[in-house]
C-alpha positions as protocol buffer text, in pm:
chain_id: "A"
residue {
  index: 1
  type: UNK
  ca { x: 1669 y: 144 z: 243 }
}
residue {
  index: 2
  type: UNK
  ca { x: 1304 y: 66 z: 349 }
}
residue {
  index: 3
  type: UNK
  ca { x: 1033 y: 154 z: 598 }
}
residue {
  index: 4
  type: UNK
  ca { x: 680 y: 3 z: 478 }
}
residue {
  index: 5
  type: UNK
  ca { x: 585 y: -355 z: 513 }
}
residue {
  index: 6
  type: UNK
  ca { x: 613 y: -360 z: 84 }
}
residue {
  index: 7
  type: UNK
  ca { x: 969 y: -402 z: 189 }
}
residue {
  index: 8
  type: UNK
  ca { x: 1038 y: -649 z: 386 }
}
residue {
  index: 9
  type: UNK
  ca { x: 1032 y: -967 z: 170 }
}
residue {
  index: 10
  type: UNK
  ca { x: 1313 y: -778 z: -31 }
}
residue {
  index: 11
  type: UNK
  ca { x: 1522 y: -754 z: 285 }
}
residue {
  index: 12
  type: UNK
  ca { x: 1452 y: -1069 z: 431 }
}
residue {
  index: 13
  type: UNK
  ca { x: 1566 y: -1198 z: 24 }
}
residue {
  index: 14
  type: UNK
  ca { x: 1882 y: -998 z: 50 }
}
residue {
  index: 15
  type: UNK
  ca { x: 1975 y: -1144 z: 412 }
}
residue {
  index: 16
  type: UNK
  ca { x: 1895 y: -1470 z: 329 }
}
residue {
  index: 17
  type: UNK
  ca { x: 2101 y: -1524 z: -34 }
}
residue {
  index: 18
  type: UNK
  ca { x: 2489 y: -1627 z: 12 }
}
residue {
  index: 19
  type: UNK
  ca { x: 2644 y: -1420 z: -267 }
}
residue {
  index: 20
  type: UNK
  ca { x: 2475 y: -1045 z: -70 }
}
residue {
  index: 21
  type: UNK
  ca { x: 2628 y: -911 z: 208 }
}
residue {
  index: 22
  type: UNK
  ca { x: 2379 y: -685 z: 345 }
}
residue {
  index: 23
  type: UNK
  ca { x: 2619 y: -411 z: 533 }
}
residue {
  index: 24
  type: UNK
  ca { x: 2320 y: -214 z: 730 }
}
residue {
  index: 25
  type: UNK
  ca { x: 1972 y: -114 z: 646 }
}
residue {
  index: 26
  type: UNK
  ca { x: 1825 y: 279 z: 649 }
}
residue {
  index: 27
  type: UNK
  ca { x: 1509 y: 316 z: 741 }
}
residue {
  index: 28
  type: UNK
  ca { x: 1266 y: 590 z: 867 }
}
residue {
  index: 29
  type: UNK
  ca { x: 1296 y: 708 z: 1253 }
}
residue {
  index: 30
  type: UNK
  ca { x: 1057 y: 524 z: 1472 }
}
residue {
  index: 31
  type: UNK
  ca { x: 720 y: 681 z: 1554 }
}
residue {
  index: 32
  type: UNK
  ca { x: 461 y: 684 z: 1822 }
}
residue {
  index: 33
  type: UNK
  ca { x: 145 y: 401 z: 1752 }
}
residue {
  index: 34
  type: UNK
  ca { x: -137 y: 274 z: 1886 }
}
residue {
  index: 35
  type: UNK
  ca { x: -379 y: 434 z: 2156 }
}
residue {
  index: 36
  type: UNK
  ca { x: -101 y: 412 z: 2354 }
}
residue {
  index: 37
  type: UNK
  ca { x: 58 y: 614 z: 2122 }
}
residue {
  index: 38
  type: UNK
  ca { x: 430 y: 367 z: 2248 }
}
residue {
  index: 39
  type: UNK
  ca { x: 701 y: 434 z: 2040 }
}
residue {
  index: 40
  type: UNK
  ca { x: 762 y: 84 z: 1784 }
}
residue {
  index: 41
  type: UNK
  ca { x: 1026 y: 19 z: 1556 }
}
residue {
  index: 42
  type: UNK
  ca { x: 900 y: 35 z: 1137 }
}
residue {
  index: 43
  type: UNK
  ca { x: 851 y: -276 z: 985 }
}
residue {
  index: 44
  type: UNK
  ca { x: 1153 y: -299 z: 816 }
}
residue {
  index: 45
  type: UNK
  ca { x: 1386 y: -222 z: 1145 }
}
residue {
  index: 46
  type: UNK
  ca { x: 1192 y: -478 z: 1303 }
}
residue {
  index: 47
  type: UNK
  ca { x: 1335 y: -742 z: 974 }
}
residue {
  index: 48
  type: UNK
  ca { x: 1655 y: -601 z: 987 }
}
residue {
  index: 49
  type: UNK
  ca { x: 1713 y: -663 z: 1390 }
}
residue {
  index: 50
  type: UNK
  ca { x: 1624 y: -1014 z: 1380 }
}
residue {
  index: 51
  type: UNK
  ca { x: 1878 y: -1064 z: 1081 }
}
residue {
  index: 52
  type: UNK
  ca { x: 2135 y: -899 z: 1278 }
}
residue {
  index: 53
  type: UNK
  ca { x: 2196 y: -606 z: 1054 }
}
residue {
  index: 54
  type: UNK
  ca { x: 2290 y: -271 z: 1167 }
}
residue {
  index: 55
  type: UNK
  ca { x: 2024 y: -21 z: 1149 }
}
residue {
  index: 56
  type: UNK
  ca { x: 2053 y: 411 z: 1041 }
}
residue {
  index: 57
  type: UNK
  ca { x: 1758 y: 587 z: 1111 }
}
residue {
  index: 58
  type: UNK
  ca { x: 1842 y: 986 z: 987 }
}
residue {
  index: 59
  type: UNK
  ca { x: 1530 y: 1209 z: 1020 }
}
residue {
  index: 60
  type: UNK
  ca { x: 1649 y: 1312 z: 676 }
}
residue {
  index: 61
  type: UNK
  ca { x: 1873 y: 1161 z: 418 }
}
residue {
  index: 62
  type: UNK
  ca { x: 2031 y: 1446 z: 336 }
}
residue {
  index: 63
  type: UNK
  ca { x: 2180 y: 1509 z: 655 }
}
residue {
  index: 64
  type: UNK
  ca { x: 2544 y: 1532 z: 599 }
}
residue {
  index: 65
  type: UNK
  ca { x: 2626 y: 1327 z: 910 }
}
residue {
  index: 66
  type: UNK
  ca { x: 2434 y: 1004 z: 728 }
}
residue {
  index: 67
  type: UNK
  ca { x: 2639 y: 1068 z: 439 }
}
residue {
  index: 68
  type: UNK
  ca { x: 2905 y: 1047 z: 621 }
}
residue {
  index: 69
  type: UNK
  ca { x: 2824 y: 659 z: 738 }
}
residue {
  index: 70
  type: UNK
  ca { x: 2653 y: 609 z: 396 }
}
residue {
  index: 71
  type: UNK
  ca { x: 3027 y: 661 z: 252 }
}
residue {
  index: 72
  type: UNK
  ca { x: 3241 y: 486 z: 503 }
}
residue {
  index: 73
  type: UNK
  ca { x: 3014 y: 189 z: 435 }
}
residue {
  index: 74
  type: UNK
  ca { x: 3130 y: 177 z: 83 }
}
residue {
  index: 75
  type: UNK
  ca { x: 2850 y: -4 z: -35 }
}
residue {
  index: 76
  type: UNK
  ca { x: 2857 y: -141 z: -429 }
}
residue {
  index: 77
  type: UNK
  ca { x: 2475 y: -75 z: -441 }
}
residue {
  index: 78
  type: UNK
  ca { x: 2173 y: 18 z: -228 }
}
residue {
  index: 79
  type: UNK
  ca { x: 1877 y: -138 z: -308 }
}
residue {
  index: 80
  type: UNK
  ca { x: 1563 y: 96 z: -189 }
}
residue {
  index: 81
  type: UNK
  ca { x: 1173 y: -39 z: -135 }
}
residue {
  index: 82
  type: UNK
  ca { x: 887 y: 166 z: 59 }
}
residue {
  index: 83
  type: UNK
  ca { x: 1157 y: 412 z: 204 }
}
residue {
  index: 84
  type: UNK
  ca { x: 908 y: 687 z: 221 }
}
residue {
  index: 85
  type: UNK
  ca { x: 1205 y: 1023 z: 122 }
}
residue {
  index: 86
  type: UNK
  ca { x: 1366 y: 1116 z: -237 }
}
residue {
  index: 87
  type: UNK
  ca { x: 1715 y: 1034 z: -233 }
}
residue {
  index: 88
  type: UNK
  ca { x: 1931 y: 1322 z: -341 }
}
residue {
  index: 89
  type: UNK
  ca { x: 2183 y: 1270 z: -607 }
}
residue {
  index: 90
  type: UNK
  ca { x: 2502 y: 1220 z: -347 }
}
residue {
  index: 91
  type: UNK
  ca { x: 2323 y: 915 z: -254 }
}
residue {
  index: 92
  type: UNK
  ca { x: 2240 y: 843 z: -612 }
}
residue {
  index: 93
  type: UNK
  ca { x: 2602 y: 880 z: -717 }
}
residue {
  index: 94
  type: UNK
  ca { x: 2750 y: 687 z: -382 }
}
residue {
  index: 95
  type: UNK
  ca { x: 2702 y: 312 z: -468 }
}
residue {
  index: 96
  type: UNK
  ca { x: 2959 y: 182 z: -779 }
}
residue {
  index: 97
  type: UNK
  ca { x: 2682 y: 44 z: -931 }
}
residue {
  index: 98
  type: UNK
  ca { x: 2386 y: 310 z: -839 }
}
residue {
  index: 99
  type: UNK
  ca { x: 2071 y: 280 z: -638 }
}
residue {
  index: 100
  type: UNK
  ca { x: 1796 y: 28 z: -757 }
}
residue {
  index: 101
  type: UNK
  ca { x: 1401 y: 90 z: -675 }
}
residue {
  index: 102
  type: UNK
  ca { x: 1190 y: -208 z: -622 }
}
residue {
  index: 103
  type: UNK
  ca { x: 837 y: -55 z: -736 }
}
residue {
  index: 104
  type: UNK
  ca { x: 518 y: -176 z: -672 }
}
residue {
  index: 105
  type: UNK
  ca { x: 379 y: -150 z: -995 }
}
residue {
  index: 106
  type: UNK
  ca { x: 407 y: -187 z: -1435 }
}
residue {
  index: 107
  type: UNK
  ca { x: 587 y: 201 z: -1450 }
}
residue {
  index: 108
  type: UNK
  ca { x: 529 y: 461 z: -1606 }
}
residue {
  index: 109
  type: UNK
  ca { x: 239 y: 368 z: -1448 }
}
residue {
  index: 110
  type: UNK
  ca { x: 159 y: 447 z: -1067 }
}
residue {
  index: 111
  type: UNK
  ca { x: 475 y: 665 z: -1024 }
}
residue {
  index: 112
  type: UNK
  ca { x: 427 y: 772 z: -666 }
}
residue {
  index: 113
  type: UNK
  ca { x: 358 y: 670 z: -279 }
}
residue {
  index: 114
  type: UNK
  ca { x: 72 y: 440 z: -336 }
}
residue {
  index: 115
  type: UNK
  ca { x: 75 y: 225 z: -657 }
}
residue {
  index: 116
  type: UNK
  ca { x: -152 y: -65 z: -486 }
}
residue {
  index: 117
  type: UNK
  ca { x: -420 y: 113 z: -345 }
}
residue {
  index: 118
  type: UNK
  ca { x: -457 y: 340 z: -669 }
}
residue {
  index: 119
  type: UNK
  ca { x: -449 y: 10 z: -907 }
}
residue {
  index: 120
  type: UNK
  ca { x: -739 y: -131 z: -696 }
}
residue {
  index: 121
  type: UNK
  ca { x: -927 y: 232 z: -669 }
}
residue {
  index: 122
  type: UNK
  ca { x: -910 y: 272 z: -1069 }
}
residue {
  index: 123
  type: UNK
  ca { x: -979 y: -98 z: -1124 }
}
residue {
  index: 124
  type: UNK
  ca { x: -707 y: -243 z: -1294 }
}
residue {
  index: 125
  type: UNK
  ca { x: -684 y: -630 z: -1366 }
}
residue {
  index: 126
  type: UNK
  ca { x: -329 y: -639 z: -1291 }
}
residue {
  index: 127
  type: UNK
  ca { x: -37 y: -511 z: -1142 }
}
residue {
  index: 128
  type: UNK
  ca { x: 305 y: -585 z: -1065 }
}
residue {
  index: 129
  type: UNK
  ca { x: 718 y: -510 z: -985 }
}
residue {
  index: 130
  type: UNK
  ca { x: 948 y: -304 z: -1139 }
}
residue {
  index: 131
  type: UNK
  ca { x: 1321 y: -317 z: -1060 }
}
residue {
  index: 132
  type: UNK
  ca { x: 1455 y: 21 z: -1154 }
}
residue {
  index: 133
  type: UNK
  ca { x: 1774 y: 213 z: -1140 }
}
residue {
  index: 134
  type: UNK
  ca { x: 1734 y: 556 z: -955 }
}
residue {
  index: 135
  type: UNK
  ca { x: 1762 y: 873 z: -1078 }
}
residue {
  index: 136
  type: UNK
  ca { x: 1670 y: 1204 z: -939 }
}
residue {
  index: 137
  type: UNK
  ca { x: 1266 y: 1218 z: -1020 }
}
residue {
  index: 138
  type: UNK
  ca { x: 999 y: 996 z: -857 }
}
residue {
  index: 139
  type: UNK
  ca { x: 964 y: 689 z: -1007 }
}
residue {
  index: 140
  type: UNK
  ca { x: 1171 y: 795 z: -1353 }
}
residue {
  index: 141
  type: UNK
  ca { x: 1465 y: 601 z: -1391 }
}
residue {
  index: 142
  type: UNK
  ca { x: 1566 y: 343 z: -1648 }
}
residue {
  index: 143
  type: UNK
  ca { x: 1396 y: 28 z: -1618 }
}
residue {
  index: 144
  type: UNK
  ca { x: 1559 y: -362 z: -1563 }
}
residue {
  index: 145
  type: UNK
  ca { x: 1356 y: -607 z: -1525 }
}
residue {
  index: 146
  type: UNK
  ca { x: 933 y: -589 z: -1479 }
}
residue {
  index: 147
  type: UNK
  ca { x: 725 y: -888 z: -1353 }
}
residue {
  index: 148
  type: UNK
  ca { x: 305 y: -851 z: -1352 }
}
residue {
  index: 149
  type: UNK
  ca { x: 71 y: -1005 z: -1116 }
}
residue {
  index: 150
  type: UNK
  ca { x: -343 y: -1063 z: -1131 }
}
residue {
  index: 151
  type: UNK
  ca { x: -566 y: -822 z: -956 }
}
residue {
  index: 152
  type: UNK
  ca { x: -822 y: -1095 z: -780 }
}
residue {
  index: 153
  type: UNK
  ca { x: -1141 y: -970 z: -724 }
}
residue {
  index: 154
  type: UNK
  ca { x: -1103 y: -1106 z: -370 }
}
residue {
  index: 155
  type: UNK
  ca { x: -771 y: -869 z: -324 }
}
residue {
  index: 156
  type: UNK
  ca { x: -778 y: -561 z: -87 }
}
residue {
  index: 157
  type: UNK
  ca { x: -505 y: -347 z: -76 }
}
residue {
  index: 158
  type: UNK
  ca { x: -324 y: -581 z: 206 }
}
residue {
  index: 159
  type: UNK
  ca { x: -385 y: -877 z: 11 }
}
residue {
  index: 160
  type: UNK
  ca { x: -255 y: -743 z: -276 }
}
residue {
  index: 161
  type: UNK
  ca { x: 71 y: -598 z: -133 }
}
residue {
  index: 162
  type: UNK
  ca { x: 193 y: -929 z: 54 }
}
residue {
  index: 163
  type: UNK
  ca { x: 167 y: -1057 z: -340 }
}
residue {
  index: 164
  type: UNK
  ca { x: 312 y: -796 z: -487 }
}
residue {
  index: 165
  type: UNK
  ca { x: 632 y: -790 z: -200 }
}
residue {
  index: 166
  type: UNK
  ca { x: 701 y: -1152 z: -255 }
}
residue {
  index: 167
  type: UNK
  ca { x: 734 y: -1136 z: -590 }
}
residue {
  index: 168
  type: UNK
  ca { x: 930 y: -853 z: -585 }
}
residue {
  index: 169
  type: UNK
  ca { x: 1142 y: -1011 z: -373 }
}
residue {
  index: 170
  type: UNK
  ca { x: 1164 y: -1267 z: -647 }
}
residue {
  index: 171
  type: UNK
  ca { x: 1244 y: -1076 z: -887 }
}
residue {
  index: 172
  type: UNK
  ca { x: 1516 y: -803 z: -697 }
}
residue {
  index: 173
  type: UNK
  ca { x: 1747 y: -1148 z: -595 }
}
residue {
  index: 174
  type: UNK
  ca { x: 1732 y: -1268 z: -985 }
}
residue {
  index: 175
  type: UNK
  ca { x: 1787 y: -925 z: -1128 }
}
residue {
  index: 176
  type: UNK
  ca { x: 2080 y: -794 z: -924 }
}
residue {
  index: 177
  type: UNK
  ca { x: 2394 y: -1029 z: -1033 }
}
residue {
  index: 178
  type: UNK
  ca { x: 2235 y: -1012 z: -1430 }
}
residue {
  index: 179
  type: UNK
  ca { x: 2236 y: -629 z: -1375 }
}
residue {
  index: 180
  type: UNK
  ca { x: 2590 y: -574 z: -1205 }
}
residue {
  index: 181
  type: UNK
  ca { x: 2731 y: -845 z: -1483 }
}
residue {
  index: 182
  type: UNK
  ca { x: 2678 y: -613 z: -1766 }
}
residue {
  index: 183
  type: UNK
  ca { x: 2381 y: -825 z: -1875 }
}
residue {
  index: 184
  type: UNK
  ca { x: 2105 y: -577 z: -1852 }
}
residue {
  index: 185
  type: UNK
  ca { x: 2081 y: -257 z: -2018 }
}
residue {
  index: 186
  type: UNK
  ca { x: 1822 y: -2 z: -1820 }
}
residue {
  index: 187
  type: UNK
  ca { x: 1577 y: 84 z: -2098 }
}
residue {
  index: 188
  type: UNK
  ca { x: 1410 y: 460 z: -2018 }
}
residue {
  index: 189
  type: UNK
  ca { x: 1060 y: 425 z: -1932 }
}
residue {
  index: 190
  type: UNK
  ca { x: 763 y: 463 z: -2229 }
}
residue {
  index: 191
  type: UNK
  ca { x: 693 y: 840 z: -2267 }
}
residue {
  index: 192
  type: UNK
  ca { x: 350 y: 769 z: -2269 }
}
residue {
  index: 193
  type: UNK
  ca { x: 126 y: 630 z: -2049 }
}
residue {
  index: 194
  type: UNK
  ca { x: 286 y: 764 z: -1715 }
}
residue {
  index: 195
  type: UNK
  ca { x: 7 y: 785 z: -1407 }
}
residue {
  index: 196
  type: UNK
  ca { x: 87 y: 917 z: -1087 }
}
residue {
  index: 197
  type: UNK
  ca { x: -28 y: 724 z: -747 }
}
residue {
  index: 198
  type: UNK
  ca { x: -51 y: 1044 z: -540 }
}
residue {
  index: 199
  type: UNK
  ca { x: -22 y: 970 z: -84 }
}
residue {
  index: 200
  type: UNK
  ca { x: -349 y: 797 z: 62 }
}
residue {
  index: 201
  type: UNK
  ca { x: -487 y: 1096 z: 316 }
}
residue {
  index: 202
  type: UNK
  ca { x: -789 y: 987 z: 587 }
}
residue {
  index: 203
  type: UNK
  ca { x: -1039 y: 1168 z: 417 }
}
residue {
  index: 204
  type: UNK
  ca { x: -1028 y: 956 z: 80 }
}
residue {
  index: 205
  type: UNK
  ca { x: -1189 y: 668 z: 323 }
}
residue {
  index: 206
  type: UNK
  ca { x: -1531 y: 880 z: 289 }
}
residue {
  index: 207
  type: UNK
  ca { x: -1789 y: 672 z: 117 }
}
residue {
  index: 208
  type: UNK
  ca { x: -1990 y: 868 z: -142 }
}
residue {
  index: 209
  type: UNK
  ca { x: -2290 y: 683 z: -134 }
}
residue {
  index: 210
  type: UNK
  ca { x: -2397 y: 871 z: -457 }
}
residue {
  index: 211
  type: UNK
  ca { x: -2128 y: 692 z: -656 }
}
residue {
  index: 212
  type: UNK
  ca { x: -2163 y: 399 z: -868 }
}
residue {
  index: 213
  type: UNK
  ca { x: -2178 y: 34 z: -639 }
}
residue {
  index: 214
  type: UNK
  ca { x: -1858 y: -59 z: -866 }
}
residue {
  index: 215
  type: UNK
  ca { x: -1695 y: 225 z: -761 }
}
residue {
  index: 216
  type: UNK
  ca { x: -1758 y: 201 z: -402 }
}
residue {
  index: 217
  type: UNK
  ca { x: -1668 y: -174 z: -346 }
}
residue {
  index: 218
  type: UNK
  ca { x: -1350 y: -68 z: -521 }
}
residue {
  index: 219
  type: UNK
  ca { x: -1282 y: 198 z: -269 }
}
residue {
  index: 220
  type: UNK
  ca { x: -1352 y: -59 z: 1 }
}
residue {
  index: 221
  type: UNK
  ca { x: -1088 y: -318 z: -133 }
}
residue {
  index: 222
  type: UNK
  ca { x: -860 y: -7 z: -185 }
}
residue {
  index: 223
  type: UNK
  ca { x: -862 y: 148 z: 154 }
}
residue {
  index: 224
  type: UNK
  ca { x: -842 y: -188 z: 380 }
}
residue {
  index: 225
  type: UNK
  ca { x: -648 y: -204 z: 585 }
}
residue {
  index: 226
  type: UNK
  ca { x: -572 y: 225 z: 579 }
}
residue {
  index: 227
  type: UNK
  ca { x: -764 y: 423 z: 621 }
}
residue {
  index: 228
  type: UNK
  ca { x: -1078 y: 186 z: 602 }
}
residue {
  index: 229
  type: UNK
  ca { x: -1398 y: 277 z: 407 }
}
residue {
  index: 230
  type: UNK
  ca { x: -1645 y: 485 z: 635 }
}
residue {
  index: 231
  type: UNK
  ca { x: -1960 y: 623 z: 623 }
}
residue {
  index: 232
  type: UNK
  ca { x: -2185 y: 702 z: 950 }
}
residue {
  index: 233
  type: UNK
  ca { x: -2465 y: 600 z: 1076 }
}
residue {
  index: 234
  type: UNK
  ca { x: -2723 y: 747 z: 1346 }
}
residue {
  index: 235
  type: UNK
  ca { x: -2769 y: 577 z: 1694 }
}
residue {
  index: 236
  type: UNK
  ca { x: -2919 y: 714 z: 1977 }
}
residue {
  index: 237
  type: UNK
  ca { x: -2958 y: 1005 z: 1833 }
}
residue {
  index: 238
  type: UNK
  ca { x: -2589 y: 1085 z: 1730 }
}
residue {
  index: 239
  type: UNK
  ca { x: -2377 y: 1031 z: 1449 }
}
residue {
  index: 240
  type: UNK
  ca { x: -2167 y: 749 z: 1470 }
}
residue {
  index: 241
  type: UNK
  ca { x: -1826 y: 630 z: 1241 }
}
residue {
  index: 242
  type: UNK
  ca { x: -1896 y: 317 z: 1075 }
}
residue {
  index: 243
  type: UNK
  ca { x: -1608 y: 97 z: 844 }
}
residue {
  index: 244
  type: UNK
  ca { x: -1673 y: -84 z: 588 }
}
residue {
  index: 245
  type: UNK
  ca { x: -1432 y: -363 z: 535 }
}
residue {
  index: 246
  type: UNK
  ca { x: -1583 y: -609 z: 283 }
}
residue {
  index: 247
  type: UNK
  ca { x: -1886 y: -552 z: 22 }
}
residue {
  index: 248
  type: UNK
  ca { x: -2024 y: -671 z: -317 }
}
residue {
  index: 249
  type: UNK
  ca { x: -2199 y: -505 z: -580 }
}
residue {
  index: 250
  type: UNK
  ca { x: -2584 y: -604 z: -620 }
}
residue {
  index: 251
  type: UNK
  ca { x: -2769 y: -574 z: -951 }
}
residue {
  index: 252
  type: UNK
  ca { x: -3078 y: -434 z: -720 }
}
residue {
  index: 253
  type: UNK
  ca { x: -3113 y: -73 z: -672 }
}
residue {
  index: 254
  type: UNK
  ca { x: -3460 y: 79 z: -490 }
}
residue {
  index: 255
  type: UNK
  ca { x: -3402 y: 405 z: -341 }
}
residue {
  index: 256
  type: UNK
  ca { x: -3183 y: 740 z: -259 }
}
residue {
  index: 257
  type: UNK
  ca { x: -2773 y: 678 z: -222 }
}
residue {
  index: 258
  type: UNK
  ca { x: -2684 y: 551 z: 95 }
}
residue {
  index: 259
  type: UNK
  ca { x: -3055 y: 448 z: 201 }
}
residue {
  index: 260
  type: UNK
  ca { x: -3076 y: 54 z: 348 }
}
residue {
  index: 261
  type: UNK
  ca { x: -3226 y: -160 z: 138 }
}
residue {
  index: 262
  type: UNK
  ca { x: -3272 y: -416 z: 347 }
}
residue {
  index: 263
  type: UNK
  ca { x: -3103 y: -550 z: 725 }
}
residue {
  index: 264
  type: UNK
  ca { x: -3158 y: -880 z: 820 }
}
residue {
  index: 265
  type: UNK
  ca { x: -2924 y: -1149 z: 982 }
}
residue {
  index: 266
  type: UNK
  ca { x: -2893 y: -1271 z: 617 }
}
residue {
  index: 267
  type: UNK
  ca { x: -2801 y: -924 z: 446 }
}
residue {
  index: 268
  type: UNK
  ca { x: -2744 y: -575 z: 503 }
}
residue {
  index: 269
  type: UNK
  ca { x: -2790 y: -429 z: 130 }
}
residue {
  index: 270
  type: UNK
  ca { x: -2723 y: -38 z: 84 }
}
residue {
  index: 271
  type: UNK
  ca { x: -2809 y: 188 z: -213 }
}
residue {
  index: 272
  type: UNK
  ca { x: -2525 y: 369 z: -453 }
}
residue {
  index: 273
  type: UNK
  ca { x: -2608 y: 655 z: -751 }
}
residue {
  index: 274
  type: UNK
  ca { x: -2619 y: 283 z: -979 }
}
residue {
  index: 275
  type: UNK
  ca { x: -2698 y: -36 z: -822 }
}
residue {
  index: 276
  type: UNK
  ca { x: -2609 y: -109 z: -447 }
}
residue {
  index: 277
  type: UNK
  ca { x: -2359 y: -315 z: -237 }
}
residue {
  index: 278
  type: UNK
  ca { x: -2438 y: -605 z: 0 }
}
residue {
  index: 279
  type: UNK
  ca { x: -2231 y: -537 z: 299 }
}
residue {
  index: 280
  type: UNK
  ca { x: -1994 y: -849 z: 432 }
}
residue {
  index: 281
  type: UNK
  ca { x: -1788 y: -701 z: 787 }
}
residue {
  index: 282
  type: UNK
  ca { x: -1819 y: -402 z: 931 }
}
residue {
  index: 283
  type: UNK
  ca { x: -1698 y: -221 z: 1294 }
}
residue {
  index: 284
  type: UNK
  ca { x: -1853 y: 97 z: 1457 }
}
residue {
  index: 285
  type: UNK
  ca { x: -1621 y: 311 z: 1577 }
}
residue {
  index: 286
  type: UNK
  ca { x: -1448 y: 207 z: 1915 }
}
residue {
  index: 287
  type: UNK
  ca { x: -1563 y: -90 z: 1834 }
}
residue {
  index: 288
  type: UNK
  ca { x: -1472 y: -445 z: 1694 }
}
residue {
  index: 289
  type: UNK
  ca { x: -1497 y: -558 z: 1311 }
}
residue {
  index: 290
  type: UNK
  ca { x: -1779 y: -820 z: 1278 }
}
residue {
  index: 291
  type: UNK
  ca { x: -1988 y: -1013 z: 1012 }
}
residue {
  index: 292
  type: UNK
  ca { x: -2322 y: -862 z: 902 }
}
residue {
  index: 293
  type: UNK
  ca { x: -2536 y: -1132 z: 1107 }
}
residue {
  index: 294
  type: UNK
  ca { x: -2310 y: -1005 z: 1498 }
}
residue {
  index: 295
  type: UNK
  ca { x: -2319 y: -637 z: 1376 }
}
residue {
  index: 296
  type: UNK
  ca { x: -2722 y: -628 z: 1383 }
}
residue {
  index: 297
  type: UNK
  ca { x: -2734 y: -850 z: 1674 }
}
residue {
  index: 298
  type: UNK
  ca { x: -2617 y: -548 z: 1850 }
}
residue {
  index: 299
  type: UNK
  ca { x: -2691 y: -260 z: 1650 }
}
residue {
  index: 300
  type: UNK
  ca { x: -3017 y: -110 z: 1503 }
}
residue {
  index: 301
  type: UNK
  ca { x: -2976 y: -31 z: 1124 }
}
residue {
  index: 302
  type: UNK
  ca { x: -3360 y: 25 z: 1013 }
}
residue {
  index: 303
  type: UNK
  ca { x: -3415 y: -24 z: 615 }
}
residue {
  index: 304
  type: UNK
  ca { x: -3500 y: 322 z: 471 }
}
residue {
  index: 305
  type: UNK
  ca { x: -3257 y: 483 z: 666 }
}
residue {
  index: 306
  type: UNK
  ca { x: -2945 y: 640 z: 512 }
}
residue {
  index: 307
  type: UNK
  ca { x: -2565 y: 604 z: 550 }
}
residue {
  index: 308
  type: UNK
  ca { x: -2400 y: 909 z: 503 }
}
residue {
  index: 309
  type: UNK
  ca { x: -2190 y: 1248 z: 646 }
}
């Protein structure tokens, strides 16, 4: 059970070892993308289809008529990544061996929808996998097996999850025949410790230019590729949306949050509340992403004016 990219690797592992038979795949209905706004399949359909497996897609997995195929399936265990709903405890209870979680991070920390962005956004040095068994909370159950995994300063949040999947694709396909063998014993989760890794809305994006440059170059990182890091700018006389997709901090610091410190093919430097960031690739709205050196070729960003709402 899957919908998010984060899940993929796992299914494509499953598929791909001998001693699994993968008996169908659940994943969330398909949705309306793109300024075309054309109906695609999730990422995880899209896996499963070119494996061959037989695909469910219930608006809700409580409906009683998914049950129904959920339990003429028979399945010994259903292995969940990225699905994107709580399971209720008829699912919970279905599998002879349970449901097992592959989590994108070291629980108790980053229970929740978004465990890679939030590592990145609170500037953690490393992450990783946990392989859980299910129970009826978010992110609670009894732990198997854990692996960790370096935050590189070079990581964004994409970056970061096409690590993190891999590995915990790695690590599902090793712990599975250990854990239905008998020879790993789910140990409950530390009672201390526990964060939670709340949904990603559009609005976190916002740059607050009055923050500290260490804070916003981690909020860059974090929100690439969704929902990008954006400020505005003015240009011809209107307020345009402007993503920022790569930054660094710089030491220098000369003037109000958000003002530019300096724009030249070379740089295009921009004052925080503490220090300032040197801006890499950015895109105005409608627009395409570009280095610094293209973006002022074709747009007018005059030093001591200011970024901001």
């Amino acid at each position: 059970m899957g919908t998010a990219g984060l899940a993929c690797p796992s299914l494509k592992a499953l598929c791909q070892e001998k001693s699994f038979h993968v008996l169908a795949v659940v994943s969330q209905p398909d949705k309306p993308k793109g300024r075309n706004l054309k109906v695609q399949f999730t990422e995880v359909k899209t896996v499963a289809v070119a494996e061959g497996v037989p695909v469910l897609q219930p608006e809700r997995a409580r409906n009683e008529s998914f049950l129904e195929e959920l339990r003429q399936l028979e399945p010994d265990l259903i292995v969940v990544a990225a699905y994107g709903q709580l399971l209720p405890q008829s699912i919970l209870d279905l599998p002879r061996f349970g449901c097992m979680n592959v989590h994108a991070s070291l629980l108790p920390k980053y229970r929740g929808a978004a465990p890679i962005a939030w590592a990145i956004l609170k500037g953690e040095v490393e992450t990783g996998v946990t392989i859980m068994k299910m129970d009826a909370g978010l992110d609670t159950g009894p732990m198997l097996t854990q692996a960790s995994i370096p935050i590189l300063p070079t990581d964004n949040a994409q970056t970061l999850q096409e690590r993190v999947a891999g590995l915990g694709a790695e690590l599902l396909v090793r712990t599975i025949p250990d854990f239905v063998a008998g020879r790993i014993t789910p140990r409950p989760q530390p009672t201390t410790g526990a964060t939670y890794a709340r949904k990603i809305v559009k609005e976190d994006g916002r740059i607050d230019w009055t923050q500290p440059a260490q804070v916003v170059w981690l909020r860059v990182r974090g929100f690439n590729p969704w929902p990008g890091a954006f400020t505005c700018f003015s240009a011809d006389d209107q307020s345009r949306l402007l993503k920022i997709w790569s930054a660094e901090v710089q030491s220098q610091s000369a003037g109000q949050p958000g003002t530019i410190l300096r724009a030249d093919p070379h740089e295009l430097i921009v004052a925080c509340g503490e220090q300032a960031v040197r801006v890499l690739e950015l895109q105005r709205e409608g627009a395409r992403r570009l280095g610094v050196r293209e973006f002022l070729a074709g747009n007018h960003l005059p030093v001591g004016n200011r970024l901001g709402p």
